[in-house]
C-alpha positions in Angstrom: 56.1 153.6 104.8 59.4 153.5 103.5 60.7 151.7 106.2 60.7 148.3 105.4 62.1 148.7 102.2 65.8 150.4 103.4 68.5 147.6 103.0 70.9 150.1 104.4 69.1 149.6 107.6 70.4 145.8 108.3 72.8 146.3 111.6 76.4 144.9 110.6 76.9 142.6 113.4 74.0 140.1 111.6 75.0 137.7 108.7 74.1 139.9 105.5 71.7 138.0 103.1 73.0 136.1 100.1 72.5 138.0 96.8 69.4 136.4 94.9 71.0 134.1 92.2 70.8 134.6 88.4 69.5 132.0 86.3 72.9 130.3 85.7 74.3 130.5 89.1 74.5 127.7 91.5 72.4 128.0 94.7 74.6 127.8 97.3 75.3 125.7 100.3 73.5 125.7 103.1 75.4 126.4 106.4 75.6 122.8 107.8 77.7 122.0 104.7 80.1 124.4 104.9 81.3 122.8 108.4 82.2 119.6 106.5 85.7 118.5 105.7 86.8 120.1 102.6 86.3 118.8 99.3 90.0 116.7 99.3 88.3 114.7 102.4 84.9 113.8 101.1 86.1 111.4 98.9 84.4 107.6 99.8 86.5 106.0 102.5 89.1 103.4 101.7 87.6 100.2 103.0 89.6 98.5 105.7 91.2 94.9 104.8 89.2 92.1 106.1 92.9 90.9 108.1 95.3 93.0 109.9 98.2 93.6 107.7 100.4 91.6 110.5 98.3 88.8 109.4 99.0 89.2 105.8 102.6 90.0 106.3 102.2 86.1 108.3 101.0 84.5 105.5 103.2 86.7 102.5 106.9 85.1 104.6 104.5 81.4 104.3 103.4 81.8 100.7 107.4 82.6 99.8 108.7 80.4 102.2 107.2 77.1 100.5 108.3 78.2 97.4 111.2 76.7 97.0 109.3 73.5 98.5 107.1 73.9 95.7 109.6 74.4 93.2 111.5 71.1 94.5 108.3 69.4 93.6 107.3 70.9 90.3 111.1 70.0 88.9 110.2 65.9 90.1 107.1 66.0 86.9 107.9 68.8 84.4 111.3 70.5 83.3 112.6 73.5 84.7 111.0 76.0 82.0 107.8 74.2 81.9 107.6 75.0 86.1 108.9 78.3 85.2 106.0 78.9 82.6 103.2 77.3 84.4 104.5 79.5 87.5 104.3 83.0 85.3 101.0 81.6 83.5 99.3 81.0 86.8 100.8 84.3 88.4 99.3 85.8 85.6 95.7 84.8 85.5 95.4 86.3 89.3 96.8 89.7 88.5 94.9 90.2 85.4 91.7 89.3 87.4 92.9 91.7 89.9 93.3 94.4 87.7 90.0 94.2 85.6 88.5 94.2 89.1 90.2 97.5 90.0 90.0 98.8 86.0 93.1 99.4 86.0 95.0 100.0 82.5 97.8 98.6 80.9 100.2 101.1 79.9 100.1 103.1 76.6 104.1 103.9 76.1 106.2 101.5 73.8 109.0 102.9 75.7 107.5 101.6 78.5 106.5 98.2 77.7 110.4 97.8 76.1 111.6 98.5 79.6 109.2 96.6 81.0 110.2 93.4 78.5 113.8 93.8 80.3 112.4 93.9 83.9 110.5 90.7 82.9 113.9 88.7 82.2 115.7 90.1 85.0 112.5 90.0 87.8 111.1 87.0 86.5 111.7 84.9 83.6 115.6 84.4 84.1 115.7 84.1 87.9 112.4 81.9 88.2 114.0 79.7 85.6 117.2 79.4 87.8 115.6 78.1 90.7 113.9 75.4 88.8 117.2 74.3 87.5 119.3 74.8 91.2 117.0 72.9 92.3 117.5 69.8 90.4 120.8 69.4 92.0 120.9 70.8 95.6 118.1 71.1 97.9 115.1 74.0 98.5 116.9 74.7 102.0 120.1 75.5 99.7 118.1 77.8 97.3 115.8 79.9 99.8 119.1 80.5 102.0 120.9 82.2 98.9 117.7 83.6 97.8 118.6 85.5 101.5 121.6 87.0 100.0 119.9 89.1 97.5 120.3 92.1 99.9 123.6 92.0 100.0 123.8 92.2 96.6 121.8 94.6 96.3 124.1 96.6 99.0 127.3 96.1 96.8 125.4 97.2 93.2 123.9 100.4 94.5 127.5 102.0 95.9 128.1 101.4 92.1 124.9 102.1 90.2 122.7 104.8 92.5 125.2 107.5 93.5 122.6 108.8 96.0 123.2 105.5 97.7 126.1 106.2 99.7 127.6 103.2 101.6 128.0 103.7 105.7 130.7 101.7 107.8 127.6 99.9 108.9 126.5 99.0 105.9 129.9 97.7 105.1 130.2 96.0 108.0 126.8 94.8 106.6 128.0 93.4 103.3 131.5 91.5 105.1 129.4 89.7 107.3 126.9 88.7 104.8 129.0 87.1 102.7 130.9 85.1 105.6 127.8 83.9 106.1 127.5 82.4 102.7 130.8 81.2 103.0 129.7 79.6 106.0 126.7 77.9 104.5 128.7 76.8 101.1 131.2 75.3 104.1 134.4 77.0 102.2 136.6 75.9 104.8 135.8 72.5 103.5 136.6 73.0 100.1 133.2 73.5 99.7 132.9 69.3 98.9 129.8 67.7 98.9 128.6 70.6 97.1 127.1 71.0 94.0 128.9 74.3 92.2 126.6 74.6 89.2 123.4 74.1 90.8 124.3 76.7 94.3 125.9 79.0 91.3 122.7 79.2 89.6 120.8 80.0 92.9 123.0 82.9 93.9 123.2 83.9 90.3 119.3 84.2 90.6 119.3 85.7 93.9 121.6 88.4 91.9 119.0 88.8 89.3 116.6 90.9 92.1 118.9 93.8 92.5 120.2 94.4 88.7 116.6 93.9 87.8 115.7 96.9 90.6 118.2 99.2 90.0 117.1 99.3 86.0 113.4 99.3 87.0 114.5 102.6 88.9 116.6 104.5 86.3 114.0 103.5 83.8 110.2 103.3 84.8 110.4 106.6 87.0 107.6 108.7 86.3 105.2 106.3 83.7 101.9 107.3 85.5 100.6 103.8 85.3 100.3 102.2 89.2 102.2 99.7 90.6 99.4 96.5 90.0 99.2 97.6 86.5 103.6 97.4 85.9 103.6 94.3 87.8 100.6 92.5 86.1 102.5 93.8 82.5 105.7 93.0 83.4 104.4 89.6 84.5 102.6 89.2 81.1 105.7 89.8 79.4 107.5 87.1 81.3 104.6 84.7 80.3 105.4 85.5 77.1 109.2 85.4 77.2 108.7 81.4 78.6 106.2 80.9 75.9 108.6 81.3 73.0 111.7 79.5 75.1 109.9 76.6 76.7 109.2 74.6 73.7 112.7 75.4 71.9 114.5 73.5 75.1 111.8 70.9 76.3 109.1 68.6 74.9 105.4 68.5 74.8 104.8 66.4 78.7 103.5 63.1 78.2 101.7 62.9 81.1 100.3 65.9 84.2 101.2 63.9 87.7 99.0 65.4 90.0 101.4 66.4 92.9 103.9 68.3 90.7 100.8 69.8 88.5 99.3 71.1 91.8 102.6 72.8 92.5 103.3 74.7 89.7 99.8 75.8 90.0 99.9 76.9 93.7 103.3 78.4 92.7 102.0 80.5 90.5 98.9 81.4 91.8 99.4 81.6 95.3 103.6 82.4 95.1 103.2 85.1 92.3 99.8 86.1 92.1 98.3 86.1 95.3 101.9 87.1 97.4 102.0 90.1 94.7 99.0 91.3 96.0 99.4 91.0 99.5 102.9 93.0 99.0 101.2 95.6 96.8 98.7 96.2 100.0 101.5 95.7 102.7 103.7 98.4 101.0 100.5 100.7 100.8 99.4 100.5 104.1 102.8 99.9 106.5 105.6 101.3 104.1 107.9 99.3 102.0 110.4 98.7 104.4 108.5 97.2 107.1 107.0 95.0 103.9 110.5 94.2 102.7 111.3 92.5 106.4 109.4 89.5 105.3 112.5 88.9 103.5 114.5 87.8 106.8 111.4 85.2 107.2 111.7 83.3 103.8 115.1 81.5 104.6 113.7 80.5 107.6 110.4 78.9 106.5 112.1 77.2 103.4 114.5 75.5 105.7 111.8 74.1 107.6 109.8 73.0 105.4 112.5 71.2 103.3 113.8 69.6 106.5 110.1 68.4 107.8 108.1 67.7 104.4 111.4 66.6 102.5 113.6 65.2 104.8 116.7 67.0 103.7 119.5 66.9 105.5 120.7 69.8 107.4 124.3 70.1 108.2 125.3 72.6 111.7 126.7 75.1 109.4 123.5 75.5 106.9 121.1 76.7 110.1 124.6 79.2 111.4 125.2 80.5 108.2 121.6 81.6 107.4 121.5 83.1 110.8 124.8 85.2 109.7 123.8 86.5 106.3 120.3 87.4 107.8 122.2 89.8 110.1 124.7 90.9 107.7 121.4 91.2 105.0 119.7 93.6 108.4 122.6 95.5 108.3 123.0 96.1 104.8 119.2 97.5 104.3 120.0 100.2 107.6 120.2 103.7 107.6 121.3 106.4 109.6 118.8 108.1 111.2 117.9 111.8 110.9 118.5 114.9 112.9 115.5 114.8 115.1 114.3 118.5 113.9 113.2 119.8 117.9 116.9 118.8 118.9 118.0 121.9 117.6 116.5 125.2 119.7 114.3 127.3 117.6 116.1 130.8 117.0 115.1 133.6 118.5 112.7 135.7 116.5 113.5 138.8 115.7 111.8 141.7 117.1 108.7 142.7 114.5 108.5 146.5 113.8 104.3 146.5 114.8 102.7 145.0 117.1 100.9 141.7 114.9 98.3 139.0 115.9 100.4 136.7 115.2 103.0 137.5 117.0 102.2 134.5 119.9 101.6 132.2 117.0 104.7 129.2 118.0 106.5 128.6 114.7 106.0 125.4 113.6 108.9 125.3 110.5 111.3 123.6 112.5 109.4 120.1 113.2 108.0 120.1 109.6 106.9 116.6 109.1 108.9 116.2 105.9 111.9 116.5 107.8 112.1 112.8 108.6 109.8 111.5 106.5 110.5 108.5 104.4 108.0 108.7 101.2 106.7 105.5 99.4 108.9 104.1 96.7 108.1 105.5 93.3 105.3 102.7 91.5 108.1 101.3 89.5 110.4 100.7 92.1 107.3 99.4 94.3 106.9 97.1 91.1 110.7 95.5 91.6 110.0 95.5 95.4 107.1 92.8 95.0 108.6 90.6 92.2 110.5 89.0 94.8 110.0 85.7 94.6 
């Protein structure tokens, strides 16, 4: 009679019973749950873009390739600053939508938003206001070429400023034929006559902007916490601001809004800063940033053509060679050597174990650890530089 009531008699080789649960203690899960992926996987799936990123990366070297187009235009109705604050204004409004959308939040540091108020001046405000003014004097194919040559300086400032940016003959090389490809477009062996000094000075100056702007958004934004959407959509604030206070000190009140140079500032902003911020922010996320900074090499190319075909600017033999020189010399510059492959090396021989183990046939894996050759995604700060491009 006692029989049914012997828990010792429960064979071993059966799944024992679950203790009954106290009051307080969770039931737990049944056995079809515990064959799910674990807890770090059964988070809601990130939904796919509606266009493949090859797409986007299309119409990112479009959107900056007509900007200088668009800046050419904006300059014919409204003074430089006034494009430059429209551009920032319109660039704005998009981000800030995109980021209520998202909920992101602004960050909480003054430290941060002081560094933030430089990156605007050197990422935004001072090289968008540049443009504007090159562009009064030499044409949009001029200005997106030396925007090209922002790599190369780039190149020569972090052998200076990053010392874990060690140069390579390559690189090098890199740099020396970048710049005879500006030579080449400026036509030094000219004299450089026919050319406007001031206005090509001001584009390379603003091309030179990008890098200096970088480099301090990398020694000083490491490590905030905020993402990359909500440093750009700041830093972009901050430049609206920054043309706010400066735009009525150096220009007047318009007298009138022509409706071809209104529409684009507007586009410029929207579609050049806004929109193209964006599509970088998801390009960088989803193919790495530096198959997202090879839209770089396009934006010379488009703004050539479009200035040619929409404008009618006149294109000189040497404009089309040299662009074509500093683009490889730009390549060259953004290389690096590759790494060891990790299986090139034969695994040593393991020593004998003193017992027989298990795990003894186990192959060891150490030696093509993924992290080996793995290049991680830029830090959200330096992401942030990386898509205020243009």
């Amino acid at each position: 009679m006692s029989a049914p009531r012997e828990p010792a008699a429960t064979p071993p080789a059966s799944p024992p019973s679950p203790p009954a649960p106290s009051a307080s203690a969770a039931p737990l899960p049944p056995p079809a749950a515990t064959a799910g992926p674990p807890l770090a996987d059964r988070r809601p799936p990130t939904p796919r873009p509606a266009f493949d990123w090859r797409v986007r990366f299309a119409a990112l070297s479009l959107i900056w390739g007509f900007s200088f187009l668009l800046i050419k235009i904006g300059t014919e109705g409204y003074a430089p600053f006034q494009v430059t604050f429209g551009r920032l204004l319109a660039g704005t409004a998009v981000l800030v939508a995109a980021m209520a959308m998202r909920r992101e939040r602004l960050p909480r540091s003054a430290r941060t938003w002081g560094h933030l108020t430089v990156a605007a001046l050197l990422l935004n405000a001072l090289p968008f206001s540049l443009f504007s003014y090159a562009e009064l004097t030499i044409p949009s194919t001029l200005a997106g070429i030396c925007n090209a040559t922002s790599p190369l300086w780039g190149m020569a400032l972090s052998v200076v400023a990053l010392s874990e940016d060690r140069p390579t003959r390559r690189r090098v090389a890199g740099l020396g034929v970048g710049f005879l490809g500006a030579l080449t477009v400026l036509g030094a062996w000219q004299g450089f006559s026919g050319l406007d000094l001031p206005g090509t000075g001001m584009a390379l100056l603003a091309s030179f902007c990008y890098p200096v702007g970088w480099i301090y958004v990398r020694r000083t934004l490491a490590g905030t916490g905020s993402s990359t959407l909500a440093l750009t959509g700041s830093q972009l604030l901050l430049g609206t601001a920054q043309l706010a206070v400066v735009t009525p000190l150096f220009t007047s009140t318009p007298t009138s809004f022509p409706v071809l140079p209104t529409l684009s500032v507007l586009a410029l902003g929207a579609l050049g800063t806004g929109l193209a911020v964006l599509l970088q922010y998801g390009l960088v996320q989803e193919v790495g940033p530096t198959t997202a900074q090879m839209v770089t090499y396009f934006i010379p190319v488009i703004a050539t053509a479009a200035g040619v075909a929409l404008l009618g600017e006149q294109l000189s033999w040497n404009t089309p060679v040299g662009a074509l020189i500093v683009l490889i010399g730009a390549a060259l510059t953004q290389s690096r050597a590759r790494p060891a492959t990790p299986t090139a090396t034969p695994p040593p021989t393991p020593a004998p174990a003193p017992a027989p183990a298990p795990a003894e046939n186990t192959p060891t894996t150490h030696a093509a650890s993924p992290g080996a050759a793995h290049t991680a995604l830029p830090d959200p700060p330096e992401a942030a530089a990386c898509l205020s491009r243009s």
